[in-house]
N, C-alpha and C positions, 0 to 999 in steps of 0.2 A: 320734544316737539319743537315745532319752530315755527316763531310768531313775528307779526309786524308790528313797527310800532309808529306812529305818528310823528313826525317833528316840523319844525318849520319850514324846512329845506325839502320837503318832500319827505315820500318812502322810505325806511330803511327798515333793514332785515335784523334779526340778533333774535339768541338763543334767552328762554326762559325756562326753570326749573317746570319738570312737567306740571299739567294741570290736573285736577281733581275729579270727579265722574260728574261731580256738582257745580252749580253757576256758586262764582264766587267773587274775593279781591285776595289782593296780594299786596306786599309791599315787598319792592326789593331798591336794596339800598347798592348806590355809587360812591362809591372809595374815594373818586377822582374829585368828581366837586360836591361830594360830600351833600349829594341829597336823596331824597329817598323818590321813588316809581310806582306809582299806583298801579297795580296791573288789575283789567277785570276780564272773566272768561266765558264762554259761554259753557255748558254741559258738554261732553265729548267726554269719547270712550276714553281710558287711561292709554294714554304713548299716538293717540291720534293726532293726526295735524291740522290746524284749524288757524287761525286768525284773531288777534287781540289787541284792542285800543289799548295804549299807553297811551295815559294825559301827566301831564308832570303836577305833581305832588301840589303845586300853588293853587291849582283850578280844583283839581279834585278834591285834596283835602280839605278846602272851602266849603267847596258842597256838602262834603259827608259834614263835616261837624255843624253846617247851619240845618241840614236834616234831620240828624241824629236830639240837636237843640228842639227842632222842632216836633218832635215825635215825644221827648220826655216830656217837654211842659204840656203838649195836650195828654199825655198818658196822666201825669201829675193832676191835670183841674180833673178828669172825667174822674180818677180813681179817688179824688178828694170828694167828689160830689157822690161818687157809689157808696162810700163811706157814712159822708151823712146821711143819705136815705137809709141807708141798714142802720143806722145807729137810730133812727126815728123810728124806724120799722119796729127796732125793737122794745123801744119806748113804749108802743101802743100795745102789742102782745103782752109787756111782762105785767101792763097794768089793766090790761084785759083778763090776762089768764092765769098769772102767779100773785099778783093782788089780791085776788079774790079770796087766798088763802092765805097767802105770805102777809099781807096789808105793808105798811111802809118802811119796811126793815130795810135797813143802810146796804146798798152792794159792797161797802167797805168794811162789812165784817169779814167775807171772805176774800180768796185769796181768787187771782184768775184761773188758778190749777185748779182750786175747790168748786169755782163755779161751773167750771168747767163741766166738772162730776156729776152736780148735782141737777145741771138744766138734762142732760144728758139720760140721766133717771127719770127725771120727772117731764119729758116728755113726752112716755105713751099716756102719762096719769093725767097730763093738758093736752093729750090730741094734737101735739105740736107738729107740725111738717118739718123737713131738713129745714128748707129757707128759716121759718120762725124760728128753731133753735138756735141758728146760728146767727142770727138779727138780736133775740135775746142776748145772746153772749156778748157780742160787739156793744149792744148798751152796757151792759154790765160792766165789760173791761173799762168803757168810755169814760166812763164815773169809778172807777175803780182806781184810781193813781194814787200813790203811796206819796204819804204827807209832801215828803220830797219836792218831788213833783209838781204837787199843789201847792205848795211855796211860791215857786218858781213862775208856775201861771198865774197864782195873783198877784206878785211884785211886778209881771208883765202887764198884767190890765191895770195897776194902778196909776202905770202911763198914760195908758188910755184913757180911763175915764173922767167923766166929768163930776163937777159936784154935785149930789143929787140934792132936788130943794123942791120946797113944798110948792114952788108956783104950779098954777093949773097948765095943765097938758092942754097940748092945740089938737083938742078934737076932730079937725078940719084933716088930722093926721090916722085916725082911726080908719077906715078901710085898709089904709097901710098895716096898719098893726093885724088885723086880721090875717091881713095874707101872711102875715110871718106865725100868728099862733098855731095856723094851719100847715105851714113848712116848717115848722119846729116841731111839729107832733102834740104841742102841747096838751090836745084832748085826749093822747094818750096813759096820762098820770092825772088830767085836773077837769072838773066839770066847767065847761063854759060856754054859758047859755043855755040851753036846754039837754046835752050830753055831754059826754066824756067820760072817763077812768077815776076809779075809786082809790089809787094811790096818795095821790097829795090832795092836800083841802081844795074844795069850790072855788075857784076864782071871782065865782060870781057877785059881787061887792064889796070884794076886796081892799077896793080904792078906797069906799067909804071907811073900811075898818080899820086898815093898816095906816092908810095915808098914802099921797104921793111920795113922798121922801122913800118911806119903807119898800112899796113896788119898786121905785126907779133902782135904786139900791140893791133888792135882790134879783131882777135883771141884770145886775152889773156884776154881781158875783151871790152866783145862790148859797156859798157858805159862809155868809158875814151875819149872820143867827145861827146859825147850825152848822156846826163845822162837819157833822155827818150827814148831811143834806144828799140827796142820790140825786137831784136835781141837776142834768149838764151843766158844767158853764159851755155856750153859744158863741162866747166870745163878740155880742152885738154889739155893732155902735155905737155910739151917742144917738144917732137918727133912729137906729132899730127900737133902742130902750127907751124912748119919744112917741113911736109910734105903737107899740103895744100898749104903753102903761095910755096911752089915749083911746084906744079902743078897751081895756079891760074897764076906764073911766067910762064907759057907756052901757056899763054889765051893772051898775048900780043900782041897789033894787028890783034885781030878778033871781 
């Protein structure tokens, strides 16, 4: 076929390897000054003649890579945040509906293949839908890391966090904290306030019982008492782990 291609000086003519039945790109490379030719086409039968922008490689390949950039990192936050909603999802299923038989058994006895298995089984026995099976599983593998692993992430949060100390929490921070117990699922595993899951103990006075130091603490890493804890780490803040342990301080004596 034979194409136009754009330059400074105007028009010119030159031959391109044919094009494809499909809208496409191309790269064809020059010998001479050794740079490469974005070609793009439109759809055309094979061996028809048609017409094609050539933009040289500085313009184009600009574009493509600040698009291609752009396209990953939001592919990256959406499919990060798909992630935690199915990992929360299934946080509230397994302590809705494998709790109630299972109670607080470690997801770290088995293996991800095993779990695999066994949600797989036991979901006509829990009336599970595809979505909840597969929300199940995603918590499961979530808290399922091999020591390894768990090493590794909490040598990384010990960067992070701060020292936890028994001063009173700024309650003034508490509505905050709610809206994260509520985006963390947490009344999927724990009662608080008047509802939630039978998996992990009541939250509800927790503060009183444990103390501050103990809550801020197991916010900050749920296996620093229980190294088999099924409890995610969230990886929260210093502001997030402030703002709950101040709203669960307001669950005191209920």
């Amino acid at each position: 076929m034979r194409a136009r291609g754009r330059r400074d000086s105007g028009w010119t003519t030159g031959s391109v390897p044919p094009s494809p039945s499909w809208a496409g790109t191309k790269s064809i490379a020059n010998a001479e000054s050794k740079s490469t030719t974005i070609v793009s086409w439109s759809t055309w039968p094979s061996g028809s003649e048609g017409e094609i922008m050539i933009t040289h490689k500085n313009q184009t390949i600009r574009r493509v890579c600040l698009g291609v950039g752009l396209t990953l990192a939001l592919y990256t936050t959406v499919a990060a945040a798909q992630d935690a909603d199915l990992v929360s999802q299934g946080a509230r299923v397994y302590g809705n509906t494998c709790g109630s038989c299972h109670n607080a058994r470690s997801p770290l006895e088995r293996t991800d293949r095993q779990w695999t298995v066994i949600v797989n089984h036991m979901r006509a026995r829990g009336n599970l839908t595809g979505s909840e099976s597969r929300a199940v599983l995603a918590f499961l593998q979530a808290t399922n890391a091999d020591p390894g692993v768990q090493a590794l992430a909490q040598s990384a949060d010990d960067d992070r966090v701060f020292e936890a100390s028994d001063a009173p929490p700024d309650l003034g921070l508490a509505p905050t904290g709610e809206t994260l117990v509520v985006q963390k699922a947490c009344l999927g595993c724990h009662i608080i306030g008047p509802s939630g899951g039978q998996v992990g103990p009541s939250l509800n006075g927790t503060v009183d019982r444990k103390g501050v130091r103990f809550v801020r603490r197991k916010l900050q890493d749920p296996t620093f008492d229980n190294a088999t804890s099924m409890m995610p780490n969230f990886g929260l803040t210093n502001e997030q782990v402030e703002a709950i342990t101040a709203y669960l301080a307001t669950l005191n004596g209920k």
